[in-house]
Each structure stands twice: as structure tokens, then as C-alpha cells.
C-alpha positions as CSV (number, residue, x, y, z in Angstrom):
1,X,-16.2,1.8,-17.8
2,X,-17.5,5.1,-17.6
3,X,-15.3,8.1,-17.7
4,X,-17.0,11.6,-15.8
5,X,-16.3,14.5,-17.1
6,X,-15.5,18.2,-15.8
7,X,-18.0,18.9,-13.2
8,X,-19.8,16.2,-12.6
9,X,-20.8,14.5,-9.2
10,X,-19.5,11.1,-8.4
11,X,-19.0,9.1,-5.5
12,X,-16.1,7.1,-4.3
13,X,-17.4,3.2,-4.7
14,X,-16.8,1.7,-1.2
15,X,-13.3,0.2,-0.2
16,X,-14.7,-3.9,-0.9
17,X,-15.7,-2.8,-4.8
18,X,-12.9,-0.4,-4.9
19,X,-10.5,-3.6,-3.9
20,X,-11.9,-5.8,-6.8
21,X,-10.7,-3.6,-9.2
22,X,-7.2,-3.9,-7.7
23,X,-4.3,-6.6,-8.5
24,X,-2.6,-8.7,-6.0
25,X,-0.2,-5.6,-5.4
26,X,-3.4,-2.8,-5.1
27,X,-2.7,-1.3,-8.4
28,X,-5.1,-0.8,-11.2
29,X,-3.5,-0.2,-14.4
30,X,0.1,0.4,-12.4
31,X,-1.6,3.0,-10.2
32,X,-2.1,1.8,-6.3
33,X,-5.1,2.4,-4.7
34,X,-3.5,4.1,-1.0
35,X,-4.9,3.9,2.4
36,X,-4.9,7.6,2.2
37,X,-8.0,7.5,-0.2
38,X,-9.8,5.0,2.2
39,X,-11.7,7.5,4.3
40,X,-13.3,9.1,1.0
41,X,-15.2,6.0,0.2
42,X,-18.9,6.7,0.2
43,X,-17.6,10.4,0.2
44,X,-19.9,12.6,-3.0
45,X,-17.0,15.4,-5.2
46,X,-17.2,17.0,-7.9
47,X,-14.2,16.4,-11.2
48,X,-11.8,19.0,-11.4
49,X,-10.5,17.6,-14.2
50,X,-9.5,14.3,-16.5
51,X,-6.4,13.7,-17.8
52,X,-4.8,11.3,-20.3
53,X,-1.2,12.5,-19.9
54,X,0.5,13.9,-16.9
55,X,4.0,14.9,-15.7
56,X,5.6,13.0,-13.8
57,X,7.0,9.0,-13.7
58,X,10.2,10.7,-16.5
59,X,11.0,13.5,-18.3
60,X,8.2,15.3,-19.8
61,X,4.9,14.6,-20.2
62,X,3.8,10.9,-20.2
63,X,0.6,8.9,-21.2
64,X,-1.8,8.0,-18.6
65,X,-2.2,3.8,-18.9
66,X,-5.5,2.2,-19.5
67,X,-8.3,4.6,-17.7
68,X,-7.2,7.8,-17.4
69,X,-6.9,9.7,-14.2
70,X,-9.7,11.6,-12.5
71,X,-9.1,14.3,-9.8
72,X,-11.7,15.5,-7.8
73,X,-11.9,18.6,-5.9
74,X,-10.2,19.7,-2.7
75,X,-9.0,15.6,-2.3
76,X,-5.1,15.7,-1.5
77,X,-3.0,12.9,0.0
78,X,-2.2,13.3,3.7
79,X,0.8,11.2,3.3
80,X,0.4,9.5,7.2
81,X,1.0,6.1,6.4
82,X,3.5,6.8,4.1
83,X,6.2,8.3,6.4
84,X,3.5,11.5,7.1
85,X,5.1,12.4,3.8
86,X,4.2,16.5,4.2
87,X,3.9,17.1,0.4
88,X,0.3,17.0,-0.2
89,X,0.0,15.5,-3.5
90,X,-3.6,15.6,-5.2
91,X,-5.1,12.0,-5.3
92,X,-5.6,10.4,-8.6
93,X,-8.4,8.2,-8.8
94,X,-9.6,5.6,-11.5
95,X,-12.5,6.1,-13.4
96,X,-13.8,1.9,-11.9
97,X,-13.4,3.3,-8.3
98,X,-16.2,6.1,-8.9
99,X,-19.7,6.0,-9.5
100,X,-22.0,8.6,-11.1
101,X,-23.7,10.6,-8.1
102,X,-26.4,13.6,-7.6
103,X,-25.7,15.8,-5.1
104,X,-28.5,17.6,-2.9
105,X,-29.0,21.5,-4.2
106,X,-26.8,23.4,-1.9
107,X,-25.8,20.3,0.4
108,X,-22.5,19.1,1.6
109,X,-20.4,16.6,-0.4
110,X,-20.3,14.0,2.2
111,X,-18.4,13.0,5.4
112,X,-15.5,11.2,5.5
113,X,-16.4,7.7,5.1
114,X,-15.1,4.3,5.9
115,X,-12.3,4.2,9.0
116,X,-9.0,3.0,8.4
117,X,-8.2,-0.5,8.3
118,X,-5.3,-3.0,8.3
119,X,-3.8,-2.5,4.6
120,X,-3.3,-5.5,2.9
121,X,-0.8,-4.4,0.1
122,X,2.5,-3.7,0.7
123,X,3.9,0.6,1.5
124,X,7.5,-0.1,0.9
125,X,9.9,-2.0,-1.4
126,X,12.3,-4.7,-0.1
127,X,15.0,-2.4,0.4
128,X,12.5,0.3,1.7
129,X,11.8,2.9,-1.0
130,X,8.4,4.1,-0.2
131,X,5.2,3.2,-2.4
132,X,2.7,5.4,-3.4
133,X,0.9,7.1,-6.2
134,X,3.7,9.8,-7.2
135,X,6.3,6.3,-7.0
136,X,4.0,4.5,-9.0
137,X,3.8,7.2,-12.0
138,X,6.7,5.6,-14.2
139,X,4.7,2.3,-14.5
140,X,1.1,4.0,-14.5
141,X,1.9,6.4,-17.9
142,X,4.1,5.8,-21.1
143,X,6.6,8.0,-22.6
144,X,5.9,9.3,-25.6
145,X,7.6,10.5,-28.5
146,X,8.4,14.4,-29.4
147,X,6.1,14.7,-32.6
148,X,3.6,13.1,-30.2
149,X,4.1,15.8,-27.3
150,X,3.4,18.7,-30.0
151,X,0.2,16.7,-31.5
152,X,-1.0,16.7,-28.5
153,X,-0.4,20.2,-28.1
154,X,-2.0,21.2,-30.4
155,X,-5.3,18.8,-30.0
156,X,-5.4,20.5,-27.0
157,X,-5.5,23.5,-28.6
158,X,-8.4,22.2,-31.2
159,X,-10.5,20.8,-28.3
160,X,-10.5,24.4,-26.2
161,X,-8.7,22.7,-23.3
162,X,-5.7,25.3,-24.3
163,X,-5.4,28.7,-26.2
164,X,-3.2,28.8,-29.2
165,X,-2.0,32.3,-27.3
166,X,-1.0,29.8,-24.2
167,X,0.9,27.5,-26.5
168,X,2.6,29.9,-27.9
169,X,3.9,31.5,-24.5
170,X,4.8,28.7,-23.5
171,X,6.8,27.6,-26.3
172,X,8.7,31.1,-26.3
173,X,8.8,31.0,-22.2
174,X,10.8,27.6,-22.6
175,X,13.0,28.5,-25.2
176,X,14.1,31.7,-23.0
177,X,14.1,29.6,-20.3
178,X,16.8,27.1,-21.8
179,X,18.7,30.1,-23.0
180,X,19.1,32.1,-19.6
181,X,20.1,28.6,-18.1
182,X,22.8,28.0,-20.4
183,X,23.5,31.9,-19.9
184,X,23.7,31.6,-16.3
185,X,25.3,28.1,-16.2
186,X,28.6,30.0,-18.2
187,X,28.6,32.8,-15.9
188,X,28.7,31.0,-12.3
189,X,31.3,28.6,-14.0
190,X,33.3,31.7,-14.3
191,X,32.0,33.1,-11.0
192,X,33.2,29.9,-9.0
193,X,29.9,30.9,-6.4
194,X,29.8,29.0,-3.6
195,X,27.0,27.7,-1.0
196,X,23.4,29.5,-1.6
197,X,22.4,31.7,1.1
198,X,20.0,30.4,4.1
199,X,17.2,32.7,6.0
200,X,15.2,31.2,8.7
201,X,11.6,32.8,9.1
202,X,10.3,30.3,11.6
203,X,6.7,30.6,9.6
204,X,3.3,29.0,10.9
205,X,0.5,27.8,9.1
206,X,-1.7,31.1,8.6
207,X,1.1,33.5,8.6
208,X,0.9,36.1,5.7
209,X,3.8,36.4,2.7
210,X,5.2,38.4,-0.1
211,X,6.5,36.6,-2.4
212,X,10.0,38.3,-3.0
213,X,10.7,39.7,-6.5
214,X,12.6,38.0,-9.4
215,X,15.6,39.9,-9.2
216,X,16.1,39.5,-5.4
217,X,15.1,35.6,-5.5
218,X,17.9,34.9,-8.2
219,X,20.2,36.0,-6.4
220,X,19.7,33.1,-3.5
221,X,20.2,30.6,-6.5
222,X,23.2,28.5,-8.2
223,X,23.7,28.4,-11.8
224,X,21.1,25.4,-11.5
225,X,18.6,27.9,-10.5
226,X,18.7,26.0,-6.6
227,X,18.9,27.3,-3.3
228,X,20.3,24.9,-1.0
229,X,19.5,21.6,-3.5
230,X,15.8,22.8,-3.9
231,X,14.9,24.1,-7.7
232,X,13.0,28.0,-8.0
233,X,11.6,26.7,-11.3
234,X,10.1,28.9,-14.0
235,X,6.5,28.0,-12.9
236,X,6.5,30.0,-9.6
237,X,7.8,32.9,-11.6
238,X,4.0,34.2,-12.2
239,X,3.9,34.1,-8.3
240,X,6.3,36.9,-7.7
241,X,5.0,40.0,-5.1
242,X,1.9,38.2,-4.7
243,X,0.5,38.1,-1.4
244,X,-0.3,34.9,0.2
245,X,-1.1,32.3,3.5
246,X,1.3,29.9,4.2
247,X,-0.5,26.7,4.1
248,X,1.8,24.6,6.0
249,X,5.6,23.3,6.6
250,X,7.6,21.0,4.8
251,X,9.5,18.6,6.8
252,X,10.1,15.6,4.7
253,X,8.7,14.0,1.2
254,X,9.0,11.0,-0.6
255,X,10.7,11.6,-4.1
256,X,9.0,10.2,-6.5
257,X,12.1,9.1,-8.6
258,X,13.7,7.0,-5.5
259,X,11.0,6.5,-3.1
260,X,13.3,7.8,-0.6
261,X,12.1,10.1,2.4
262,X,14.1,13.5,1.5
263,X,14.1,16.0,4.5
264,X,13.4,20.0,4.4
265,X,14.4,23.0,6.3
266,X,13.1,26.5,6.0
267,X,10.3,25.6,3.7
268,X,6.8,26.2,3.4
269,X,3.7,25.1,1.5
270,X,1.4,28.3,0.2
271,X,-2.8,28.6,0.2
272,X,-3.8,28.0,-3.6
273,X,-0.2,28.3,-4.9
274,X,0.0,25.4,-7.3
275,X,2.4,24.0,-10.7
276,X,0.2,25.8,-13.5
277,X,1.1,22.7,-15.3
278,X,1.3,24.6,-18.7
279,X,4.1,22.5,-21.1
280,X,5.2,22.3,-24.4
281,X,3.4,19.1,-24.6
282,X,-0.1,20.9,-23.1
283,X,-1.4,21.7,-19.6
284,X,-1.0,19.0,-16.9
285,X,-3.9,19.5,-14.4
286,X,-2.1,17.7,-11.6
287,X,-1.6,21.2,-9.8
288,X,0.9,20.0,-7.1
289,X,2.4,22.0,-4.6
290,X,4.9,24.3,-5.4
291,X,7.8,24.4,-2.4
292,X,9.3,28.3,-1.2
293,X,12.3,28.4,0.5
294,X,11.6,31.2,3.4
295,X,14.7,33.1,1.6
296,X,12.1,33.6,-1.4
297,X,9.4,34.9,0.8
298,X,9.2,38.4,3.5
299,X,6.2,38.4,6.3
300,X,3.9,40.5,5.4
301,X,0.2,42.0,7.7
302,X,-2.8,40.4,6.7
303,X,-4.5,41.8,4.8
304,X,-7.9,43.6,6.2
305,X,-10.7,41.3,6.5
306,X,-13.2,41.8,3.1
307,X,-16.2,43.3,4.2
């Protein structure tokens, strides 16, 4: 099988091929093949990226089964069949359900192609933990071992996918990290804090945010660095005082670890605000949605229109 690389053009194979590469449960290699991803058949993208490893399915990073995973641009999950499940994931697609493609100079990269049919393979487990791709993840990659987590560091490193000055960062970003949690850990035990604080925004899809400062976000959070049960984790630190669109709202997901349909309040989705990805085991190019509590975020104008 063919693997593309970054940037090429490649179709979607249509949903009769796609379905012969699939087991009696819809899974190639562990990974399901979702109705979600039905109406890109016969649909041209380009590859955003490959990966052989992914977080995700346990702790750490983990090794992709088999093929590895392909993820073409501007192709997330829209989570209707699956409990319209409001997270948004990016689709991951096996290199045996594409096929190499040549897109016209300039044109577009296809329509939305085969309609949604009857789906033959089952959405939920007996006692009704949802299926899908994100669920899937523990039996679609592999743990793998510490020394193997830095090798692959540092091949990233040797193959240009990563700077040795982003390794490094990171490294010393996770060690302070794991420091200031233990740090603050000691000092709410002593504190005794009780419940995180709640602000209700009301925001739309389109409406413009600051994102707050560090300083005045950490103070909404427990010693576990949560507000309200929901994690402000160290990779939406970089997003602090930026400026952006709020994409949509977050009403319920599926968690990947139980398959279990978790509910939200006061939470949005931002335009283009994404997990960076960056590890100690090497960037993960899943770039999923990061979710802000309206606590963490202030409305903001829009900004003037870019002439």
C-alpha cells in the first residue's frame, strides 16, 4: 500500500472499496471507518500530515498499528451519528482508503460525495459506550517503552520533522510543568480551596475573544489545574492575550477513555486554536481542539476588517 506524503493530492476511494478494506466490525487495523467520513468519498484533499505515533488510546504517546494515519486538510468529524458529539475531532484516514489524485490548477477539491446510507457496523457497545475513532485509539496504536519515546524524539529531530531547540523546550517546559504541579498541589492541600469559580458569557459562533492572561486564568483553577472538572493544560498556555473567533459551543463529547457522552457548560471551541501536539516523545499532528471555559476568555470588538 502506498503511503502519501505531506502535500500531496489524494482522493477518498469510494465507500464499496473503502468497505473491503474493512473487517466484520468496520475497522482496518483497529481503526473504524465512521459514517462521518462517508460523504468525503470521491472528495480530492491535500495531506496535512502522516503519523506513525499519536496521543491518545493511554498515557503518552503511542504507535500507530499497521498503516499509519493520514490526515487531510480541513476534514473534521461532525460527530452526528455519534450522539452529535460537538468535539470536532480531525478524521484519521488509512493509507488503503485513498488514492493518488491530481487536482486541477487553481480548482476546488471536490464536493461532498456519496449520501449517507444505512450503516452496517455497529456505533455503540452492548452496554452503550459510544464507538468511534477517538474510542478506538487504545486498540489502533501500541504503547511503547520510555527509551523508545526519546529515540523517537530524537529521529524526529534527525529527520527535520522537529528542531533540536523544540525538544529541548519542551523537555524543560515539562519538567517545570511537573514541578509547579507538585508546587501547587502542596499549597491548595494547605489552602483547603473550595469549588472553582463559574462565569457565563452566553458566546455565539463568530463572537470575538481575548484570551485572559496566565495569572488571572490560574486563579479559576484547583490544585489540578481544573476549573469545574475541565483541565487548562500547559498547551493553551502559548494562547494567552491572543485574540480570537469563537468557532462554536460545546455541549456534549464522547470521552475517549469510556465512550461515555460527557456534557458541557460555559464552553467554547476557538477558530484555528488547536493542541500544538509538541511532547517529550515528538510532535503529535493530531491538532485537536483545545476546550476554554468562558471564565478563561473576555469579549473583545472585532477587529477592523484587513484592507
Amino acid at each position: 500500500m502506498t503511503v502519501p506524503r505531506v502535500g500531496d493530492w489524494v482522493e477518498v476511494r469510494p465507500l464499496d472499496d473503502v468497505r473491503a478494506t474493512l473487517d466484520g466490525a468496520g475497522e482496518r487495523e483497529g481503526l473504524p471507518f465512521m459514517p462521518e467520513m462517508v460523504r468525503h468519498c470521491g472528495q480530492r484533499r491535500r495531506v496535512a500530515a502522516v503519523m506513525s505515533k499519536i496521543c491518545g488510546g493511554g498515557p503518552g504517546m503511542r504507535a500507530v498499528r499497521g498503516e499509519p494515519l493520514v490526515l487531510l486538510e480541513d476534514l473534521r468529524c461532525d460527530g452526528q451519528p455519534h450522539g452529535t458529539c460537538s468535539r470536532e475531532c480531525t478524521l484519521l484516514w488509512k493509507p488503503a482508503w485513498l488514492r493518488p489524485a491530481v487536482p486541477d490548477p487553481g480548482g476546488p477539491a471536490g464536493e461532498a460525495g456519496a449520501a449517507p446510507v444505512p450503516w452496517p457496523y455497529p456505533l455503540q457497545a452492548e452496554g452503550g459506550a459510544w464507538l468511534c475513532q477517538a474510542t478506538a485509539l487504545p486498540r489502533s496504536t501500541l504503547p511503547v517503552s520510555t527509551p523508545r519515546k526519546l529515540l523517537s524524539a530524537v529521529e524526529d529531530v534527525r529527520r527535520g520533522e522537529w528542531t533540536l531547540g523544540s525538544m529541548a523546550a519542551v523537555y524543560l517546559e515539562t519538567l517545570e510543568h511537573r514541578l509547579g504541579a507538585l508546587a501547587r498541589r502542596a499549597a491548595g492541600l494547605l489552602a483547603g480551596r473550595g469549588p472553582t469559580p463559574v462565569e457565563k458569557l452566553g458566546l455565539l459562533p463568530g463572537d470575538w475573544v481575548q484570551v485572559k492572561s496566565l495569572g488571572e486564568i490560574s486563579a479559576t483553577l484547583d490544585r489540578h489545574r481544573k476549573n469545574r472538572g475541565l483541565e487548562f493544560s500547559r498547551y493553551m498556555i502559548p494562547f494567552c492575550g491572543g485574540t480570537y473567533r469563537v468557532r462554536s459551543r460545546m455541549a456534549n463529547f464522547i470521552d475517549e477513555n469510556t465512550g461515555e457522552v460527557r456534557r458541557l457548560e460555559n464552553t467554547v471551541l476557538l477558530e484555528g486554536v488547536s493542541c500544538g501536539g509538541e511532547t517529550t516523545s515528538g510532535p503529535c499532528r493530531r491538532a485537536e481542539y483545545l476546550y476554554w471555559r468562558e471564565i478563561w476568555l473576555r469579549r473583545v470588538p472585532a477587529p477592523p476588517a484587513q484592507g
